[in-house]
N, C-alpha and C positions, 0 to 999 in steps of 0.2 A: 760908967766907963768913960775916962777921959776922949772928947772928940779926935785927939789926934791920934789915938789909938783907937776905936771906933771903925774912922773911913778906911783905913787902908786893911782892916779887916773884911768891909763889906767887899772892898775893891775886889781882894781877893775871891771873896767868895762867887763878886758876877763873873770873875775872868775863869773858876772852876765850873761853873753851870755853861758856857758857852763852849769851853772845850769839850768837853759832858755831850753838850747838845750837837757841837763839831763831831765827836765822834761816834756819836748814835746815828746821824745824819750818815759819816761817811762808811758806815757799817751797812747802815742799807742800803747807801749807794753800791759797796760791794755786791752783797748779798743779790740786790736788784741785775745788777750786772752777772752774775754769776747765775742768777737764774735763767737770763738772757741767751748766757751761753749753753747750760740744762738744754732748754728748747732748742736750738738751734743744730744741737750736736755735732758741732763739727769743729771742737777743740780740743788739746789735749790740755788738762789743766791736774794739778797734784800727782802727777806721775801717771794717771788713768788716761790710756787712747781712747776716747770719747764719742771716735770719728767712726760712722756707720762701714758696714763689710764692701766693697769691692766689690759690686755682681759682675761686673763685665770679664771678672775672674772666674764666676762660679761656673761649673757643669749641671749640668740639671741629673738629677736621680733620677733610677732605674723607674718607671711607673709602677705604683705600688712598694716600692721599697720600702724593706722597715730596718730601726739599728738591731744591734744584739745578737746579729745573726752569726754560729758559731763559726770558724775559725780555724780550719782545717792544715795542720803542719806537715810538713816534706819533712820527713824521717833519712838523717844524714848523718850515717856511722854511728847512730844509736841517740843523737841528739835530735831534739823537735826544733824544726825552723819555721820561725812566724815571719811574715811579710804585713806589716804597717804601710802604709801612705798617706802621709796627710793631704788635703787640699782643700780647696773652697767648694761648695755642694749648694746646688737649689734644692729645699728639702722641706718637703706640705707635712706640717703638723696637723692641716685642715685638710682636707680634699679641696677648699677653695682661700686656704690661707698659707704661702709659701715662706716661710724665711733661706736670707742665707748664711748659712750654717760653714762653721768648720769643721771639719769630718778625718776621719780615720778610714779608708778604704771604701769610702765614698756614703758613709751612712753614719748616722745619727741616733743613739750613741754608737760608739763605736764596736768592730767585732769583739762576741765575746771569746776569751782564751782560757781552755778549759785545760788545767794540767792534775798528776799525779804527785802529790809529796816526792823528793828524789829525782826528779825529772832532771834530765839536761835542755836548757833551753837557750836558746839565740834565736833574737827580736832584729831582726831589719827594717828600720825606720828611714826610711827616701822622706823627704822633705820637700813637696810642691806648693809650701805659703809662701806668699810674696814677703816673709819675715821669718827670723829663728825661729826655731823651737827645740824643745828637750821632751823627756818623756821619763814619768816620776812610778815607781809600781810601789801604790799608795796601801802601807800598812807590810810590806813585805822586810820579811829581815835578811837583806843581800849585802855583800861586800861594798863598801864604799863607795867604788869606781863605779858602777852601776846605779848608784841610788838617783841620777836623773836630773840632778838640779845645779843649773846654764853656771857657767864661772867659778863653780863652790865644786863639785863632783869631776864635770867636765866642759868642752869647750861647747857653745851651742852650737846647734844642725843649724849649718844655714840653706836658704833657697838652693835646692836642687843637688845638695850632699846627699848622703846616706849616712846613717850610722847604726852599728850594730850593736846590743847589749846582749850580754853571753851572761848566764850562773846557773848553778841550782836550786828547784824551788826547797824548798825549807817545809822541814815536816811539823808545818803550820797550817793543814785543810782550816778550810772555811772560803768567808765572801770580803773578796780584796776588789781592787780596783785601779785602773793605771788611768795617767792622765798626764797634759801637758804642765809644766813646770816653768813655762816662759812666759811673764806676761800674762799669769795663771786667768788673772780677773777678767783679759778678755778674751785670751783664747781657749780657757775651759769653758766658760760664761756661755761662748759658739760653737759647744758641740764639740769639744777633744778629751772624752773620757772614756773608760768603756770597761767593763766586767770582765774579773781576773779571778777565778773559780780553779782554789787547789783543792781536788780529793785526797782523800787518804785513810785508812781505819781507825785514826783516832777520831774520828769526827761522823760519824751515821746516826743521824736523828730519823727517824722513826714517820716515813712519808709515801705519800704515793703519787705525789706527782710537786712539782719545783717551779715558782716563778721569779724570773729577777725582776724588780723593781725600782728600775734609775730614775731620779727624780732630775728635772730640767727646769730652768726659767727662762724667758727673752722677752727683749725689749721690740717691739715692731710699728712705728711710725713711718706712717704715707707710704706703706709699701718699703720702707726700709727696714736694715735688722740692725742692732744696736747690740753689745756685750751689755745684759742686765747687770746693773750693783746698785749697792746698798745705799746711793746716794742719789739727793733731787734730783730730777729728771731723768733717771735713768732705771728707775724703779719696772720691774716683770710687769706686762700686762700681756704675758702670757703663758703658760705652763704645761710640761711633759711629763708623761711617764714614757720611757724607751723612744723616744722623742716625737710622739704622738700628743696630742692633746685628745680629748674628752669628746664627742661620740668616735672621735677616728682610734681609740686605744683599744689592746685587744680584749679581749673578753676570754675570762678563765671558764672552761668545762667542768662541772664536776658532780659527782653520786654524792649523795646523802651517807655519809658515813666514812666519805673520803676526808684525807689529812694531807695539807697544802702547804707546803716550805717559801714564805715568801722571803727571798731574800733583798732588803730593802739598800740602797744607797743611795748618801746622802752626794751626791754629784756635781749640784751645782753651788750655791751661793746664801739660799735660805733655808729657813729651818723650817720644817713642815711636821708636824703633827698627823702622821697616818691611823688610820680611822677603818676599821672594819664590820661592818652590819653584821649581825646574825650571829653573834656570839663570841666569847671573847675567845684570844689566841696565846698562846706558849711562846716565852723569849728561850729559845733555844739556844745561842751565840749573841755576841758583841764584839765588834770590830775583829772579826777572826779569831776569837774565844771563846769553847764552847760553856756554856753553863752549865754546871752541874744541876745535877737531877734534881736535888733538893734545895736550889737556890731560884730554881726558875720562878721567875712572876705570871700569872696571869691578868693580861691587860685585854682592853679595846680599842686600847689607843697609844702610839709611840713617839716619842720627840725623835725627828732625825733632821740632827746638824748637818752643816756641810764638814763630810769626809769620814761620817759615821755610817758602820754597817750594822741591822740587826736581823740577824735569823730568827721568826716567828713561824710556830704550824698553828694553822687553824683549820678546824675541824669542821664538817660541812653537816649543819645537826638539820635541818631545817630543807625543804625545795623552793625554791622562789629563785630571785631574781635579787643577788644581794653586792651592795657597795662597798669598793674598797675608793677611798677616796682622804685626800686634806681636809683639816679639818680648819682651816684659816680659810674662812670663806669663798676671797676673793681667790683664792689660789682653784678652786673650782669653776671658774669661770674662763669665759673666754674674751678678752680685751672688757672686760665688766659685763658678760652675759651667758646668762646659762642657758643649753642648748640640749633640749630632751631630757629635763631634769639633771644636770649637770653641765660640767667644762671644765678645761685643764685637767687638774690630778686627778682624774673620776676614772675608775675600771667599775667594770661589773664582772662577779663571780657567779656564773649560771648554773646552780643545782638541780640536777635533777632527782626526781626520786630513786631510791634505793637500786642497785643494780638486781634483776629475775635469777636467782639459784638457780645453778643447769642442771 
């Protein structure tokens, strides 16, 4: 190759290795800085508030409080009235480990709302965060104006408004779920979800006793709470069911021969892998659909997304002391340790022997 064609080949080539190496360099200068601000938590960067909760805001929970706790309506001219309130909540996943939470009537997850296919319903949502919110009834087939999501449906609730949502439920029994719609990733991430349970006769699986199963993650540094996501430093190193973690979660009662409706929800942000000891269970429904008889699967174990419901019965064949728990290890634990043979996602289902013929 002619020299004067030669060097300004090479030229080129060292002037593309140094940009190359400029821009490897200023990538993890990025990257480096961006992990900087991961740890430090106190920026908002790609649209995500990043910035820990507000305690000087919180109330502290009732001692002993738990979420899910049902939901009692003021029956007016034939219609059910719910009362919602959002706020900020001190709320022990541990008995010695507190986050603070966003909440729905002062608990975590939120009350649950038990209706009948055909129901007249109206939702009074007062709004005490120091920021908008909406409220989305996730998986539900309602009129437009009601479907809950901030600029697109309607305008957001702001600090210290009310807003009311009115429809029919829709003869669609099964296991629904409502949650905030604003800023989903951090204020459902803190606690703004909560079980939305329509009956009705199309829908009677075959049980004798019903547990809901809301799945949670949070973030909790130096005594702070953080909205968990899917990104660097902001990863769960902690996990709920009904916004309990693992020995404070409740423990299921049950006779040997009894049959157990868990209704699972996928609530928060990760996908969890639910795991049952002692024998496999019945997918009875899927996101508010019931399965037919001749389609159902029997599993031991179910993928649940975020915003997935499945109704499984399991059958109680065995006495012991048996686990319902995650099957992603770490999601068993508690900030990386497990506590009495588990943490986070861990329930125990307590069998007893056969119930005595009278």
């Amino acid at each position: 190759m002619p020299r004067n064609v030669f060097l300004p080949k090479m030229l080129m080539l060292v002037v593309v290795l140094l940009l190359t190496a400029y821009g490897g360099m200023t990538a993890w200068s990025q990257m480096m800085d961006h992990s900087s601000m991961s740890e430090s938590q106190e920026t908002e960067m790609g649209g995500h508030d990043m910035s820990p909760v507000d305690e000087s805001k919180a109330k502290a929970a009732l001692p002993g409080a738990r979420g899910n706790q049902p939901l009692t309506p003021k029956i007016v001219s034939g219609v059910k009235e719910f009362e919602l309130t959002t706020g900020i909540v001190k709320w022990n996943i541990l008995p010695n480990v507190a986050v603070a939470a966003y909440a729905y009537n002062g608990q975590v997850p939120g009350p649950l709302i038990r209706v009948a296919s055909g129901d007249q319903v109206r939702v009074r949502v007062k709004n005490d965060l120091p920021e908008p919110t909406t409220v989305h009834w996730h998986g539900l087939i309602l009129p437009n104006s009601q479907d809950g999501v901030p600029d697109v449906t309607q305008p957001p609730i702001m600090p210290g408004e009310t807003y009311t949502y009115e429809y029919t439920v829709p003869d669609t029994p099964g296991t629904y779920f409502y949650h905030t719609h604003y800023a989903s990733d951090r204020q459902q991430a803190l606690g703004l979800y909560g079980a939305f349970i329509i009956d009705g006769p199309a829908y009677q699986p075959d049980y004798d006793q019903e547990y809901i199963v809301e799945l949670g993650e949070w973030r909790v540094v130096n005594g702070q709470t953080f909205p968990a996501m899917d990104m660097d430093g902001m990863l769960p190193n902690f996990f709920t069911i009904n916004g309990k973690s693992y020995p404070a979660t409740e423990t299921v009662e049950a006779n040997v021969g009894d049959r157990i409706l868990f209704r699972f929800i996928g609530s928060g942000q990760f996908i969890h892998p639910m795991h049952i000891h002692g024998g496999p269970f019945e997918i009875v429904a899927t996101d508010g659909n019931p399965v037919p008889q001749m389609a159902r699967l029997k599993k031991d174990t179910v993928l649940i997304g975020p915003g997935e419901r499945y109704d499984v019965v399991w059958t109680a064949k065995q006495p012991g002391k048996w686990l319902l728990h995650c099957h992603i290890n770490h999601h068993i634990t508690n900030d990386g340790v497990e506590e009495e043979g588990g943490g986070g996602l861990t329930m125990i289902i307590n069998v007893a022997s056969a119930r005595m013929a009278h």
